[in-house]
C-alpha positions as CSV (number, residue, x, y, z in Angstrom):
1,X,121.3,143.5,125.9
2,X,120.7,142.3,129.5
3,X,123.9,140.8,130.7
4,X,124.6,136.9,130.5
5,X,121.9,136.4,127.6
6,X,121.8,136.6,123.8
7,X,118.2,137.4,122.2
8,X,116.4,134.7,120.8
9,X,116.7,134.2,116.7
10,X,113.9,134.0,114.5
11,X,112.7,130.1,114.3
12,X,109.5,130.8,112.7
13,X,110.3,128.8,109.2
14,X,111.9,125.6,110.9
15,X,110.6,122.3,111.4
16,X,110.4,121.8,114.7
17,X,113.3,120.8,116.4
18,X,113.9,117.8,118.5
19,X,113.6,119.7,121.7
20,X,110.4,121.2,120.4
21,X,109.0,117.4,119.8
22,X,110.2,116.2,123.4
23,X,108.0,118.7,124.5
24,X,104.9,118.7,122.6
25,X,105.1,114.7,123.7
26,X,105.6,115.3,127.6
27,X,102.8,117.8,127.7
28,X,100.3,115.7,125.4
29,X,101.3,112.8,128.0
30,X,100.7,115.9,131.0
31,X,97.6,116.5,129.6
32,X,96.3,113.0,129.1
33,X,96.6,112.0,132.3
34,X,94.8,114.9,133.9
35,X,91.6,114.8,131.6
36,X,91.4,110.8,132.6
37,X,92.8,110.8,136.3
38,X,93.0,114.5,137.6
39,X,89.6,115.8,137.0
40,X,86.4,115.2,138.6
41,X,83.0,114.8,137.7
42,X,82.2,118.5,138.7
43,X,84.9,119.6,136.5
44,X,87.6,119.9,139.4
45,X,91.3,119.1,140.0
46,X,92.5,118.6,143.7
47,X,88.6,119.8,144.9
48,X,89.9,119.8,148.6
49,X,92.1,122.6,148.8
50,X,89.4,124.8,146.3
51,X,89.8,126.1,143.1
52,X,93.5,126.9,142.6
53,X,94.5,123.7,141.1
54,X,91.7,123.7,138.5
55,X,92.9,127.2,137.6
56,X,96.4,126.6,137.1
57,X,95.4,123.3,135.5
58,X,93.0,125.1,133.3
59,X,95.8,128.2,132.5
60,X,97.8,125.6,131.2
61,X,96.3,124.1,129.0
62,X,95.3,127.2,127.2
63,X,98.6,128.2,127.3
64,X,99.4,125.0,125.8
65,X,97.6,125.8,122.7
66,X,94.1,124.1,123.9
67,X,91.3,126.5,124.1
68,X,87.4,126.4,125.6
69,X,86.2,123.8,123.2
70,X,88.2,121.2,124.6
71,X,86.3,119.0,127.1
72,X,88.7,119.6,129.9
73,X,88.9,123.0,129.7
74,X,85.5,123.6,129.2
75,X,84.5,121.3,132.1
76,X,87.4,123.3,134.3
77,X,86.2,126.7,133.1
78,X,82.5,125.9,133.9
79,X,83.9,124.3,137.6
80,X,85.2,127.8,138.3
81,X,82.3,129.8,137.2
82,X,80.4,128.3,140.4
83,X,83.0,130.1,142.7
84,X,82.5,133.6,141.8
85,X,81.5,135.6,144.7
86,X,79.2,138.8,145.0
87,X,81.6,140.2,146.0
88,X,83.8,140.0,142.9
89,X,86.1,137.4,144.3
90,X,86.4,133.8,142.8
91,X,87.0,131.2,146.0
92,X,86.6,128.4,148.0
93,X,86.1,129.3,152.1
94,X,87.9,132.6,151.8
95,X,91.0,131.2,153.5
96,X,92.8,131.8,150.0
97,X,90.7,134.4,148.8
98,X,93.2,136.6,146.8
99,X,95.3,134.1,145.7
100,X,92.5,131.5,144.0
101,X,91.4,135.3,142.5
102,X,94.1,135.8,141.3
103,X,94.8,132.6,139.7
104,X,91.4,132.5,138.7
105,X,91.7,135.7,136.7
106,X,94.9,134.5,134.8
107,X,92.3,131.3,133.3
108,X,89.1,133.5,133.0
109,X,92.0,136.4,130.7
110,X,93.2,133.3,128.6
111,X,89.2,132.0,127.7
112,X,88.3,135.3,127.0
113,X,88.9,136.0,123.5
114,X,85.4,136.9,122.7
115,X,84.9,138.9,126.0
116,X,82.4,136.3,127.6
117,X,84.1,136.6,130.8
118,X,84.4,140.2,130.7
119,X,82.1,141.3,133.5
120,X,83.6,138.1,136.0
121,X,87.2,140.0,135.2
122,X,86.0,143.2,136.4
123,X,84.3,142.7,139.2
124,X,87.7,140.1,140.1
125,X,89.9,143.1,139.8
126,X,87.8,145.5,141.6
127,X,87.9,142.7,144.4
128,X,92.0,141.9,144.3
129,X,93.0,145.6,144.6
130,X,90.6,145.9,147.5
131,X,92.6,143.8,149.3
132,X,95.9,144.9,148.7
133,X,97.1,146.6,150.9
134,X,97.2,150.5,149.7
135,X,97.6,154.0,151.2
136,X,94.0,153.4,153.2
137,X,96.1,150.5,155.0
138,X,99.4,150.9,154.9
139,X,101.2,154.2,154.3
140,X,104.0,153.8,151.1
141,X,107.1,154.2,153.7
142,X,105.7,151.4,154.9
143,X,107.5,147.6,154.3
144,X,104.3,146.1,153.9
145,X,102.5,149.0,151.9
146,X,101.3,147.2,148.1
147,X,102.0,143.6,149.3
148,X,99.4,141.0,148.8
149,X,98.6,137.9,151.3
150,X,96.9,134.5,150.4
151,X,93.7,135.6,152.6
152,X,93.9,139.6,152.1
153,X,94.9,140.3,155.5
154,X,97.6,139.8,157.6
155,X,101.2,139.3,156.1
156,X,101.6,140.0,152.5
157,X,104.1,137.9,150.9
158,X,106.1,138.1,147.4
159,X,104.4,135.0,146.0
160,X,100.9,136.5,146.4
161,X,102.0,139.7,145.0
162,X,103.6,138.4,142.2
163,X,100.2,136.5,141.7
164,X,98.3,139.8,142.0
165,X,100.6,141.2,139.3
166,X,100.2,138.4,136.9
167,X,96.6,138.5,136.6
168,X,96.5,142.4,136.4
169,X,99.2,141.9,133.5
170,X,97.2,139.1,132.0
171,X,93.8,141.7,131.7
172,X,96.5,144.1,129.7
173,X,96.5,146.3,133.0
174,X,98.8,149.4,132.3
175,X,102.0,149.3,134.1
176,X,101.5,152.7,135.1
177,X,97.9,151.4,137.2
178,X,98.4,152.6,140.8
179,X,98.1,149.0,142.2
180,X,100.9,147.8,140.0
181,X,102.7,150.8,141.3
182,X,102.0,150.1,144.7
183,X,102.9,146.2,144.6
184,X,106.3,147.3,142.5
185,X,107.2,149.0,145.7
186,X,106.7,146.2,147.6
187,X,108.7,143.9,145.1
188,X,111.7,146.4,145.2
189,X,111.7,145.7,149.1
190,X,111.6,142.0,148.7
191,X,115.0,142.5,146.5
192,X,118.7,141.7,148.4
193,X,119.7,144.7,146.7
194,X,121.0,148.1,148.9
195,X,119.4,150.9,146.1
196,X,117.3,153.5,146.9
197,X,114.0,151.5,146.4
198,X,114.5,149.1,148.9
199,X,114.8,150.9,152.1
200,X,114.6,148.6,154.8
201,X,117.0,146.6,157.3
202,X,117.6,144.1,154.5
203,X,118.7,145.8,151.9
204,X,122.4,145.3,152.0
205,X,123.1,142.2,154.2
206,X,122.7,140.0,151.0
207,X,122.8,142.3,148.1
208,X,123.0,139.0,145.7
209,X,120.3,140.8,143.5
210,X,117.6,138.0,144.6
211,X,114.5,137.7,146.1
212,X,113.2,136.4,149.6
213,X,109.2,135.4,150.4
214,X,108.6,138.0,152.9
215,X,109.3,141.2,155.2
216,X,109.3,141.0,158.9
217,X,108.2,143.7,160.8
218,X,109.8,142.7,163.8
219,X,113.9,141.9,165.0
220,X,114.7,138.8,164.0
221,X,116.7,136.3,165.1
222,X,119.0,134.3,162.6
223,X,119.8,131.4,165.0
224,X,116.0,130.6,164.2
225,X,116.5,129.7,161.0
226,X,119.8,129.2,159.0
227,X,117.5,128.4,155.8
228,X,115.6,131.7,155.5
229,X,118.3,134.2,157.7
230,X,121.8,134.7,157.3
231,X,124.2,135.3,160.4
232,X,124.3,138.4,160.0
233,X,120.3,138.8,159.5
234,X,119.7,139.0,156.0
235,X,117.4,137.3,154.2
236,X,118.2,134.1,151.7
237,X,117.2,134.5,148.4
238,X,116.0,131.7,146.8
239,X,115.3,130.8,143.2
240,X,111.6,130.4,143.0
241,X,111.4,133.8,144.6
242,X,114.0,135.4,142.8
243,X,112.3,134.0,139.4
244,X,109.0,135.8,140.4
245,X,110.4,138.7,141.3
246,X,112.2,139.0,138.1
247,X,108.7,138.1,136.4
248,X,107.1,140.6,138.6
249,X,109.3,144.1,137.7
250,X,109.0,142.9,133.8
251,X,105.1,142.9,134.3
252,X,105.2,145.9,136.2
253,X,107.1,147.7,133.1
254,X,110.7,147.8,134.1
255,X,113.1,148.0,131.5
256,X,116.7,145.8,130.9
257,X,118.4,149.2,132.0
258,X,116.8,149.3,135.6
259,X,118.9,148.5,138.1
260,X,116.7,145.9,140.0
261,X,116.2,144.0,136.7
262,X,120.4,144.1,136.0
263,X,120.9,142.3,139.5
264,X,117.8,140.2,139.2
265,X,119.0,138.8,136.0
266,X,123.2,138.7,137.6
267,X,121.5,136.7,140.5
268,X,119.9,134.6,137.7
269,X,123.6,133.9,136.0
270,X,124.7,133.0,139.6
271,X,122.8,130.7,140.3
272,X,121.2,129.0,137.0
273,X,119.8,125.5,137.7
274,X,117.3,123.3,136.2
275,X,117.9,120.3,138.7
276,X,116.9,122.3,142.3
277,X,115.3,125.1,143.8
278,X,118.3,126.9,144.4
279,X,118.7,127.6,148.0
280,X,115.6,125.7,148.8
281,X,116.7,121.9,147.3
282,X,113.9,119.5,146.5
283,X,111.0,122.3,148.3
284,X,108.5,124.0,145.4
285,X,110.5,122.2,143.0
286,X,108.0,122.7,140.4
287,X,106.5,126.0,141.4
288,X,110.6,127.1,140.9
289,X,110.3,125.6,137.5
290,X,107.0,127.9,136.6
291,X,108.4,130.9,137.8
292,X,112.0,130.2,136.2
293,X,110.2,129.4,132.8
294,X,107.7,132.4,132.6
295,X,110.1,135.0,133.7
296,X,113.3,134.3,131.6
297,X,110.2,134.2,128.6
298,X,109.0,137.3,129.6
299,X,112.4,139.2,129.6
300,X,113.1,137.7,126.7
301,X,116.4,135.6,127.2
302,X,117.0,132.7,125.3
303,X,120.0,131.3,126.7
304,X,121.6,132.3,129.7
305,X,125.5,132.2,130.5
306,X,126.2,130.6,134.1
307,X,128.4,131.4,136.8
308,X,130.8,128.7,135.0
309,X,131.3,130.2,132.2
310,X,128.9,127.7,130.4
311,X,126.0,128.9,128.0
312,X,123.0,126.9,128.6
313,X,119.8,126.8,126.5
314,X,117.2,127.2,128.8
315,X,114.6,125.9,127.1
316,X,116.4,123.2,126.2
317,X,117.4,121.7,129.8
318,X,114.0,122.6,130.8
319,X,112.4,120.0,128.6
320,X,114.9,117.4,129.0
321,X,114.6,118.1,133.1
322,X,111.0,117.8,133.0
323,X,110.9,114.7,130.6
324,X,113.3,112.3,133.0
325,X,110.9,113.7,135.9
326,X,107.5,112.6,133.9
327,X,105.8,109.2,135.6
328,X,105.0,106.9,134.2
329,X,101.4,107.8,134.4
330,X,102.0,111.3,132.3
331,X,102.0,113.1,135.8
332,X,104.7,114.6,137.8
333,X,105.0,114.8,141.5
334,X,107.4,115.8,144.3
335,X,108.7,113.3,146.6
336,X,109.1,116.4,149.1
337,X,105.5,116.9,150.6
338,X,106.1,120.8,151.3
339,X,103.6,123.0,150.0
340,X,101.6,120.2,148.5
341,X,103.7,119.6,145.7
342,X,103.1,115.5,146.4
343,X,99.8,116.8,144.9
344,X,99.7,114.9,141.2
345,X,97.4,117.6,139.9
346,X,99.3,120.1,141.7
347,X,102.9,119.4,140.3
348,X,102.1,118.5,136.9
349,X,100.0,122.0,135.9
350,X,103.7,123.7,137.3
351,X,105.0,121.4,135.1
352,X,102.8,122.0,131.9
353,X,102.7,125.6,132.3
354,X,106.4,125.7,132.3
355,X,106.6,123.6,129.4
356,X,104.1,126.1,128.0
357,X,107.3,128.8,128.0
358,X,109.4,126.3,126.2
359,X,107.9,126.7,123.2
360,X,109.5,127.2,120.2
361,X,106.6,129.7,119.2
362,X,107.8,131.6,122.6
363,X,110.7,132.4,121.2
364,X,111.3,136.3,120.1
């Protein structure tokens, strides 16, 4: 058992509980106000910044138990249809190219029960591993060598990568696939953890177990920035990265006895919190609560024991966090403007497809 969790118990012949009903009512709310206020006539949510919103939106509510007959979805799904490229990818000006693929990919795997999108899927994997970069780029002693950026090139980053995962993961890609390999190693080398798979300057000026964004290349300077360095130049974690790197080695077929997944899930006991980001306050508030709901889910922990010596249900707090945070409107939204989390559409398919982990059927 990994440490600081007990396994979930069979719930499958219960009424639902009254956590359970919370939740089913703040994502019917969620969902309400998206299909009247978020979504445009062309099918889209947040059109501006391209098709990532109307993914995650769309993911969301087929995790949420809606599928392609449902005039949102289906209005969403046919929305992103129009953005596939010849070239395989699915995006808006290219800026963001692997990421809305990415994204993308997770929606088209969840509508694609009957294979319809299985040629779109393909041709979107073919395109994501093309621009990772592998041995043809970057050789594997290299910090940046299976990383993934938002545009392809350029600086790969632990958010992308753990995007790039996810949607391999979501086509039931085989752990042993030589891009999840290669983005692994990356993931190992975004750990604070001083093992023998992360083997740059980092690697034991934390050692918390956790996760920071990115890798420089280059000396840094830790007057710079006391939120992302640490005097003595380490790199913070911080929770919404540690959660996706957690996520990220589960997807990539690591096991409860790997040594990156013991400290991921200590650094998890260290710093449990369903009010903040830890390390990172108010900022991607609601991309933290995604990334802290899909990966205890997918290593399968059902409560988790805190620093305090208090055992917290995690589903539990999730939904009653989320529920004071609803508007009034059904939507949620971040008072703190960074990374476009003041984005209604934005915030609120975070929201739902956390809520979409804190399922009772989720449970083990």
């Amino acid at each position: 058992m990994l440490p600081g969790i007990a396994l979930a118990q069979d719930n499958s012949g219960d009424t639902a509980s009254p956590t359970e009903s919370k939740r089913k009512a703040i994502v019917n709310k969620g969902f309400q106000y998206l299909a009247k206020e978020g979504q445009d006539e062309n099918g889209m949510f947040s059109s501006r910044v391209g098709p990532g919103v109307t993914a995650l939106v769309v993911t969301a509510a087929l995790q949420n138990g809606r599928d392609r007959s449902d005039p949102m979805v289906a209005k969403g799904l046919k929305a992103l249809e129009e953005f596939v490229r010849p070239d395989g990818g699915i995006y808006g000006n290219g800026r963001l190219k692997n990421y809305e693929t990415c994204v993308a990919m997770v929606a088209f795997s969840e509508a694609n029960g009957d294979g319809k999108y299985n040629t779109v899927l393909k041709n979107a994997k073919d395109f994501v591993t093309g621009v990772q970069y592998g041995k043809a780029e970057r050789d594997p002693s290299d910090p940046w060598y299976g990383g993934a950026s938002y545009g392809g090139s350029g600086r790969p980053d632990l958010s992308n990568t753990g995007y790039l995962i996810e949607a391999l993961h979501r086509m039931e890609t085989s752990s042993s696939d030589p891009a999840i390999q290669a983005a692994l190693a990356f993931i190992s080398r975004t750990q604070n953890l001083n093992s023998k798979h992360n083997d740059t300057p980092f690697a034991d000026k934390v050692d918390d177990g956790g996760f920071y964004y990115e890798i420089p290349l280059e000396k840094i300077d830790p007057s710079t920035s006391e939120e992302r360095y640490t005097p003595n130049g380490g790199l913070r974690s911080y929770g919404s990265m540690s959660y996706t790197g957690l996520k990220s080695m589960i997807y990539a077929g690591l096991t409860k006895q790997d040594p990156r997944v013991k400290a991921a899930v200590q650094w998890v006991t260290d710093h449990y919190d369903v009010t903040s980001n830890p390390g990172m306050g108010s900022a991607g508030l609601y991309y933290y609560y995604h990334t802290f709901a899909a990966a205890l889910d997918a290593t399968g922990m059902e409560s988790v024991k805190a620093a305090d010596g208090t055992t917290h249900d995690w589903r539990a707090d999730l939904v009653a966090e989320l529920a004071k945070r609803q508007n009034e409107d059904g939507s949620w939204s971040n008072q703190n403007r960074r990374w476009f989390e003041n984005d209604k559409n934005l915030a609120t398919a975070f929201a739902l497809l956390a809520l979409s982990h804190a399922s009772e059927s989720q449970t083990p």
